[in-house]
N, C-alpha and C positions, 0 to 999 in steps of 0.2 A: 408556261406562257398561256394565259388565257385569251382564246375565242370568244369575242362576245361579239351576237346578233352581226355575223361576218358576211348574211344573205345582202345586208342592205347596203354593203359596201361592193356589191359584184355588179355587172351585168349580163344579160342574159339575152338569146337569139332563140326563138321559141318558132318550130319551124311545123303545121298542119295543114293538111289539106280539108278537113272536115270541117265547115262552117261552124256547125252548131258545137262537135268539139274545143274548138279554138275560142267560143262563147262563155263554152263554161270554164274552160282554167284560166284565162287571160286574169281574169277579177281577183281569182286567188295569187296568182304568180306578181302580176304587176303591181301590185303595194309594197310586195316584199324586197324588189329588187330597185339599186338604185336605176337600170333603165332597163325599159323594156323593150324590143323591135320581134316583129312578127313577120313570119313569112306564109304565104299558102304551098307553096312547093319546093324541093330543091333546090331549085336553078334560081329562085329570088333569095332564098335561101342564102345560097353562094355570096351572090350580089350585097348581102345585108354583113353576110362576114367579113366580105373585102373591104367595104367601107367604115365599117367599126369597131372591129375586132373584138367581139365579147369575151368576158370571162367564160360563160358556161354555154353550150349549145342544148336544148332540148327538141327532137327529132322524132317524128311520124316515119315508121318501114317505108310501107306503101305511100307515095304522091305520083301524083302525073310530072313529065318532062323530065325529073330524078330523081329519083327513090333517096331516101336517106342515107344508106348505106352508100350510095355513088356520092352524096353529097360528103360525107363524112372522110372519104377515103381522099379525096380533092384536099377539103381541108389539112387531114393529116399529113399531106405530104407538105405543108407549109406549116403546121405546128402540131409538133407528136404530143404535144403536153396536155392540148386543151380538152378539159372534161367533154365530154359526151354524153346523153343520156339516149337510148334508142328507143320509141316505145312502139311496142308491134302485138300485134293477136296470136294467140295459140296456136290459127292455123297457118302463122308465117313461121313456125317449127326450125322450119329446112333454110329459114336466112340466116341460121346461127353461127354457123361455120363464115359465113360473108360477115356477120357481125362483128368476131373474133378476130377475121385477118386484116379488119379495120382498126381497131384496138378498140372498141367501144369501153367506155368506162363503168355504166350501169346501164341494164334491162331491165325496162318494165312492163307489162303483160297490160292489153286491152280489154275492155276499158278503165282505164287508168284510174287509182285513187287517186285522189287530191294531197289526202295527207300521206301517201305514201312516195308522192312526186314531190312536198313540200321537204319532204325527211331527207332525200335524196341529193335534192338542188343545196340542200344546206350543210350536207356534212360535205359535200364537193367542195363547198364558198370556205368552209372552216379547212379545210387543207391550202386553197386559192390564201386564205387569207392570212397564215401559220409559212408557208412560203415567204410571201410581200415581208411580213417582220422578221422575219430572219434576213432577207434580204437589206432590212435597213439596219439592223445588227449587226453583219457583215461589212457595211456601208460606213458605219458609223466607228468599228474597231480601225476599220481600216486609216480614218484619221487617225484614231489612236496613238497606232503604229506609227504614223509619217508622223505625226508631233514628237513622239520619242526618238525616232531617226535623228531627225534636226536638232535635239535638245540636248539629247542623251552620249556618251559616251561607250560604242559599243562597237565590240568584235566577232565576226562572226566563224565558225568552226564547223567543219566538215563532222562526220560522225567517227572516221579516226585522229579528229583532231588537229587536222591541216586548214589552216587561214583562206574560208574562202574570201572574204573582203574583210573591211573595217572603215564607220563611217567619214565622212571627211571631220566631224570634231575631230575621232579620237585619230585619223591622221594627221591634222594640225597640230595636237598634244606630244606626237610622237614626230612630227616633222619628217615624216617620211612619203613618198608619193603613193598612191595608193593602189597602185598596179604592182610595183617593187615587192608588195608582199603575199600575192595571190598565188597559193600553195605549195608555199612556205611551211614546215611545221610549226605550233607554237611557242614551242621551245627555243628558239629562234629570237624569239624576242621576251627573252626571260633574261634579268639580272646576271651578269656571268657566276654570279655567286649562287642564284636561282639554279641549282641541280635537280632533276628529276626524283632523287631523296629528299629534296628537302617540298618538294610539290606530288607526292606521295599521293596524297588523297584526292587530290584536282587528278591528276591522271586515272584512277580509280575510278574516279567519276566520269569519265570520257569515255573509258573502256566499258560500265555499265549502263549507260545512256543515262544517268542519273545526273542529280541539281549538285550544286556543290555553293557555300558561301565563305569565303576567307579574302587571306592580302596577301598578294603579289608585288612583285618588283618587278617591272617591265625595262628597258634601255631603250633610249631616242635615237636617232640617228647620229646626235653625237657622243653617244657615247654615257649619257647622266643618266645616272638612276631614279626613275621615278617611281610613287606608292601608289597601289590603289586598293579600294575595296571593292571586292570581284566579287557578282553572281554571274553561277552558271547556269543558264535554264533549259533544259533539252526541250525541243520542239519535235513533235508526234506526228506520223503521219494517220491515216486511215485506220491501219493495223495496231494502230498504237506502240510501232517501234520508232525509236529514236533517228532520225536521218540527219540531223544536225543541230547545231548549241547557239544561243545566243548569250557573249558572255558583258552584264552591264556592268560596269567600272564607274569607279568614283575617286576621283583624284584626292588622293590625302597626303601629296609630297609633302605642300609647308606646313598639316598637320605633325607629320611624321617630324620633321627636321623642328618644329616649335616645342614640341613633346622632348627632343634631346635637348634642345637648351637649358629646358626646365629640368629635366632630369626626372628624380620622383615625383614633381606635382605635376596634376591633369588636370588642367581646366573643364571644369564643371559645365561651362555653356559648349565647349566643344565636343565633351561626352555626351551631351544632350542633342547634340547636333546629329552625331554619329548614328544615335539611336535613333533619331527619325529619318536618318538616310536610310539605315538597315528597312525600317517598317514599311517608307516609301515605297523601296523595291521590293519587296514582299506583297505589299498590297495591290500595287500597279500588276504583278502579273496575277495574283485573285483576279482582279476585276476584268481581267481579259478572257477568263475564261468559261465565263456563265450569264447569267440574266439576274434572277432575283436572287439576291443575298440576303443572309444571314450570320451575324458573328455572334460566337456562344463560351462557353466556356468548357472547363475540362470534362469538369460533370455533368453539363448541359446544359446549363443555367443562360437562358438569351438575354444578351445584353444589347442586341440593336438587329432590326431589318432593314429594310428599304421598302418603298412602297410597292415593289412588284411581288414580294415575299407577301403580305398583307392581303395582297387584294386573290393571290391564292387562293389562301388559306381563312378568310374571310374575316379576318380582326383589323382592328386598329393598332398602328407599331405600338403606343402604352401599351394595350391588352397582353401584347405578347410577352414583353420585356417579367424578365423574374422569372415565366413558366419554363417548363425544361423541354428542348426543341427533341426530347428523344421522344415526350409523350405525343407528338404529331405523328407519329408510327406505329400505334398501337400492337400491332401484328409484327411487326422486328424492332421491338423497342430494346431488348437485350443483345440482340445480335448484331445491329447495326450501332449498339456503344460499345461492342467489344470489336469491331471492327474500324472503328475511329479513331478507339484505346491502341491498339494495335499498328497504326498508321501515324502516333504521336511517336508511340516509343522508336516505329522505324524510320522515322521522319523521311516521310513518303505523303505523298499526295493521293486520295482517293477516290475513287470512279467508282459510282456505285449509282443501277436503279433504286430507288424505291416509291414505298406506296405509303401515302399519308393519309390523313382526315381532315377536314377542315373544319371551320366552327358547327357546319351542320354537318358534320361527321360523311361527307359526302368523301367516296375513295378519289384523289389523284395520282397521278404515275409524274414523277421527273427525274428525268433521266440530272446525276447531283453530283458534284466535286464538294471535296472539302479538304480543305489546307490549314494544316499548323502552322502556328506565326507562334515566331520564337523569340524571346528578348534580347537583345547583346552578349547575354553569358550563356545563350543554349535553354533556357527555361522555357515551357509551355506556358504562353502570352493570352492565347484564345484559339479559336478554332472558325475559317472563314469559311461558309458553307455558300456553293453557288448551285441555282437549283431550276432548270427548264421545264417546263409543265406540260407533257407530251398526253398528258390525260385522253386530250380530242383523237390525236393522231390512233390512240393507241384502239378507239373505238372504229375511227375511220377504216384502218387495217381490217378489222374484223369483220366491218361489212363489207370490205371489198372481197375479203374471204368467202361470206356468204352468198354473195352475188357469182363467185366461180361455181361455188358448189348447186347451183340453181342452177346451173347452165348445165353443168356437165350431167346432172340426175336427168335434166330435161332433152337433152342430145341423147341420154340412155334409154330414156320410154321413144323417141322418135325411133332411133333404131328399132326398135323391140316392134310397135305398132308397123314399122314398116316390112317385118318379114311376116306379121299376122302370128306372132308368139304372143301365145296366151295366158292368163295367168302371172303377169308381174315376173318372167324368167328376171331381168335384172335385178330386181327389189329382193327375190332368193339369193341369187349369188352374193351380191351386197353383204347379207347377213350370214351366209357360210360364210364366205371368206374373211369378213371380223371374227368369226367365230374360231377358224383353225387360223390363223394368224395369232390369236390369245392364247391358243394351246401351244403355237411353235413358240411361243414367249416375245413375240415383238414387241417393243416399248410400244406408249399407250399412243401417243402420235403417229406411229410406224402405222397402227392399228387402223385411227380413224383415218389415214391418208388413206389407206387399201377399199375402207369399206366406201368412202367418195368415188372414186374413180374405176372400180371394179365395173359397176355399169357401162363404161366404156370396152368394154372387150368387143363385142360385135358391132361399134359404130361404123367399122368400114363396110360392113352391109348395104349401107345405102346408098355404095356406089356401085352396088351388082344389079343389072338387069333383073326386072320381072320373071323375065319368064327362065331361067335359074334360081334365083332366090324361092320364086314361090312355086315351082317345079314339085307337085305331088309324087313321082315317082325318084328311083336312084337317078344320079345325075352319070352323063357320060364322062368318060376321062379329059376329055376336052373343057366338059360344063364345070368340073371339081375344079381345074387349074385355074378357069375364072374365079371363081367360089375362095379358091384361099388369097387372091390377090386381096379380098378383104381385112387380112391380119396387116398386111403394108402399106396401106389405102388406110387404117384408123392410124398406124403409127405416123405417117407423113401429116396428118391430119392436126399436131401435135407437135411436128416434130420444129417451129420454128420459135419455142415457146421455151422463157427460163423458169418461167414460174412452177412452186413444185407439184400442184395438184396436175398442170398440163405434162410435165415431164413423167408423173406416174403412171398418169392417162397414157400415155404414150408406148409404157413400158407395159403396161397390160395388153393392149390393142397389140402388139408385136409380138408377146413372145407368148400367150397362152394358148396358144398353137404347136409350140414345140414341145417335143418330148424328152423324156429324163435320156433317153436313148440315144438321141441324136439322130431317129428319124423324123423328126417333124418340120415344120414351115413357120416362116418363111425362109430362117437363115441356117436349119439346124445345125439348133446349139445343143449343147451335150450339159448332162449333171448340171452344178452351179455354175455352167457359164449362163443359164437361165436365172435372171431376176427372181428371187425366190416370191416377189407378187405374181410374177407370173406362174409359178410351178403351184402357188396358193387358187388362184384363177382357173386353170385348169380342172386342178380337181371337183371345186364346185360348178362350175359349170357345165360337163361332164355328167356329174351328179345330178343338177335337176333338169340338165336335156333330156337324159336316159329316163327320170321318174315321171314324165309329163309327155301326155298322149301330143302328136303332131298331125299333121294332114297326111305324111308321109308314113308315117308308123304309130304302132300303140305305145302306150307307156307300160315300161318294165315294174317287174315286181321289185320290190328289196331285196328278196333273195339272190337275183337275177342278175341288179346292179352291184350286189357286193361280190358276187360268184366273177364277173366281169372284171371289176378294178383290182381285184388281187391278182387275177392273171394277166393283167400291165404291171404290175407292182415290178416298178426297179426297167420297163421298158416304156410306158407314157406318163406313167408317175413316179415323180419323189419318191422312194421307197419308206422313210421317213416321217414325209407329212402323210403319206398314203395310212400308215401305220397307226397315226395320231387320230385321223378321221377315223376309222375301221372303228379304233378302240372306243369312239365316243359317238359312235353312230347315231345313238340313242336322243341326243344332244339338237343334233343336225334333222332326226326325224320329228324334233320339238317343234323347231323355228319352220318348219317345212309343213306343219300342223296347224300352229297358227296362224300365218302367211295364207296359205288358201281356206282360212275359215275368216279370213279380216278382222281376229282379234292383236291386241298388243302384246308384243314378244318380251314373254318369262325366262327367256334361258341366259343363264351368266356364267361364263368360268370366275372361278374362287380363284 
């Protein structure tokens, strides 16, 4: 599904307290949007949302009478959906955590680009506006459905195969009330001659949540036998398992009985008939299952689009017709036809991303079904390809990805700044912990999760008192037990969050305090009942506390800190990872080289 120019179809609540700020962006934001409304503070703010309800909010931290964030959290509690943007100064730091339990949607730093407010408001409108058509999508199937309800001839089935209803046609057809047969098994109303042997493959198909197409003999309430031609279509839930069938019937008793008459001859216009019943319902459920289509051939050969597929892909439907829809895949153009081949012979339906080009070879993502259409005798007819164009979303995701990871680096230096730890401590641990996380072998995501959110290990710092935190001498047994409520103070901080860079954050802040021993804090936990990010955590940060001079002490030699951490080996460390660090010390005194000389970091594991 293409997003085009989605800014001008939104509106927008543009809320500042600075005159001459609210001068300079009004001029840019207000062409772009279909309306504009301004507020100077909160509280009119408020007033301008009750009365209009905008698509997008964009928000000043700081105003008089109410700050943004009080205005945001007002809003939220009357719509969790609607974008937000908050934009505040560097030394508004300490609002981030009020940002966060707002849900703010994006942060932008003072004073504000233009073109980085403009990039912002609009990849927001192209989700706003990717929504709205799927909504009329949804809108519009849903006729669909009620026009075949009322038209169509259908029975509906449980996932073991028990009658939850059946429309009032096919109770008319069948003369029977329509209550009379609600869970009921199917068999029930199967031919008395209809045995279970002789419906072999239909139950097969019940049992595998799979489609099924053949003829049945059904009985009326009086008793006659009627023909039909039966599909069966399993309907998906979320998981993509089967939870129930819709089975659509097509009455062919005075076919069936005019065919005995005749004996060997078969009317020609009635086989013709038959065959556009089969393709009818073949095609009707293609069409329900996607946006822009395409139908193609075995080999690939396109024989027709529609104009949503077109305007993709940037051709004209001529242009496309003849070329092979496998070369719009350049990157899985063998694998994605051995996997269509594949779905012919199993006659199966296939679910599959992929990534295409378009006429300017520009990459999209659509998430794509494709259905073999078979002819009357089982032959491969074409191949119906349905195809949604998640390209925007798939971009959207990723800045929103990058907008966490700006938070949470930025929550990292505010801690840091605020115990007066010098030297970049988080930006070190960061880079050990990618580092022995690559040697313990974590997948490459496992990787970059750790070295994001590592920085968050001492975030609950900045809920410890001054005069503790920044306490030049050893602290009293009383002052320590404040001191470690900050490993439980960063994981609550965290803890209300499903998302996974905040659930790691969370996992670091909590357990890189405990030991392999199971003396440590806050809960101690023992061996791998600790989160192995956090037993990865530990050790680097450990490592460049001990190598960097403090107010409180000096900094240790090498010899000093490795004479140290082997005699915790197997009691606050991993004996393990301990062992992996040791061996590649060399590695760690690299990135520990570069990092305080502010050159870029050379060191890689092979």
């Amino acid at each position: 599904m293409k997003l085009d120019r989605p800014l001008e179809s939104c509106t927008l609540l543009y809320v500042e307290s600075e005159k001459e700020v609210r001068n300079y962006v009004i001029p840019f934001l207000g062409p772009r949007v279909r309306t504009l409304w301004v507020a100077e503070n909160g509280k009119a703010g408020l007033k301008l949302y009750e009365k209009h309800k905008p698509d997008i909010i964009v928000t000043d931290l700081k105003m008089p009478k109410m700050d943004g964030i009080e205005m945001s959290k007002i809003i939220r509690s009357e719509d969790c959906d609607i974008p937000i943007v908050l934009i505040a100064s560097y030394s508004d730091q300490h609002h981030l955590f009020a940002a966060i339990d707002a849900r703010i949607s994006a942060f932008l730093r003072k004073p504000v680009k233009i073109n980085e407010l403009i990039r912002t408001v609009e990849d927001l409108a192209k989700k706003i506006t990717f929504e709205r058509a799927q909504q009329r999508i949804q809108a519009t199937m849903a006729q669909h459905y009620l026009a075949i309800e009322e038209e169509a001839l259908l029975i509906y089935l449980d996932a073991e195969g028990k009658i939850l209803k059946i429309n009032d046609a096919m109770g008319m057809r069948l003369n029977y009330p329509l209550h009379l047969l609600g869970g009921e098994p199917f068999e029930s109303l199967l031919y008395k001659e209809g045995t279970k042997r002789r419906y072999h493959s239909l139950f097969r198909a019940i049992e595998k949540g799979d489609s099924w197409h053949g003829e049945i003999h059904l009985i009326n309430r009086q008793d006659m036998e009627l023909t039909f031609k039966a599909t069966l279509i399993p309907l998906y839930d979320m998981n993509k398992r089967c939870y129930q069938f819709m089975m659509l019937l097509e009455d062919i008793t005075e076919l069936i009985n005019y065919r005995k008459i005749l004996k060997n001859e078969l009317d020609e216009t009635q086989d013709t008939l038959q065959e556009k019943i089969h393709f009818l319902e073949q095609y009707r459920n293609a069409i329900n299952e996607g946006t822009a289509i395409c139908r193609f051939l075995e080999d690939g050969t396109i024989l027709k689009t529609d104009s949503r597929f077109s305007a993709i892909f940037g051709f004209e439907s001529e242009d496309l017709v003849h070329r092979s829809f496998y070369r719009l895949c350049p990157n899985m153009e063998s694998v994605l036809k051995a996997h269509v081949n594949r779905a012919i012979r199993e006659r199966k339906t296939l679910r599959k991303r992929i990534r295409c080009q378009d006429k300017r070879r520009r990459l999209h993502v659509t998430d794509s079904v494709f259905i073999p259409i078979y002819d009357i005798d089982g032959n491969i007819e074409e191949i119906i390809s349905l195809h949604n164009d998640i390209t925007d979303i798939i971009k959207l995701n990723e800045e929103i990805k990058n907008t966490q990871k700006e938070l949470l680096y930025i929550l990292g230096e505010v801690a840091e700044s605020r115990s007066r730890e010098t030297g970049h401590h988080v930006k070190r641990v960061a880079e050990y912990s990618r580092l022995l996380a690559q040697l313990a072998g974590l997948d490459e995501e496992e990787v970059e999760l750790l070295a994001i959110v590592s920085p968050m290990h001492d975030v609950g710092k900045i809920a410890i008192p001054d005069e503790i935190l920044l306490k030049p001498g050893k602290l009293t047994p009383d002052e320590f037990e404040i001191m470690k409520r900050h490993a439980q103070i960063g994981g609550e901080l965290f803890g209300h969050s499903e998302r996974p860079f905040m659930k790691a954050a969370r996992i670091v802040a909590l357990e890189h305090h405990e030991n392999y021993d199971g003396t440590g804090y806050p809960y101690g936990k023992k061996g791998e009942e600790i989160h192995i990010f956090g037993r990865i955590v530990a050790i680097a940060d450990v490592f460049d506390a001990l190598s960097m001079e403090r107010a409180y002490k000096r900094g240790w030699s090498i010899e000093e800190i490795v004479e140290y951490m082997k005699r915790e080996r197997g009691k606050k460390f991993d004996p393990e990872l301990l062992d992996l660090f040791l061996e590649n010390i060399d590695l760690f005194l690299h990135i520990r080289k570069d990092l305080l000389n502010g050159s870029s970091l050379s060191c890689e594991v092979q």
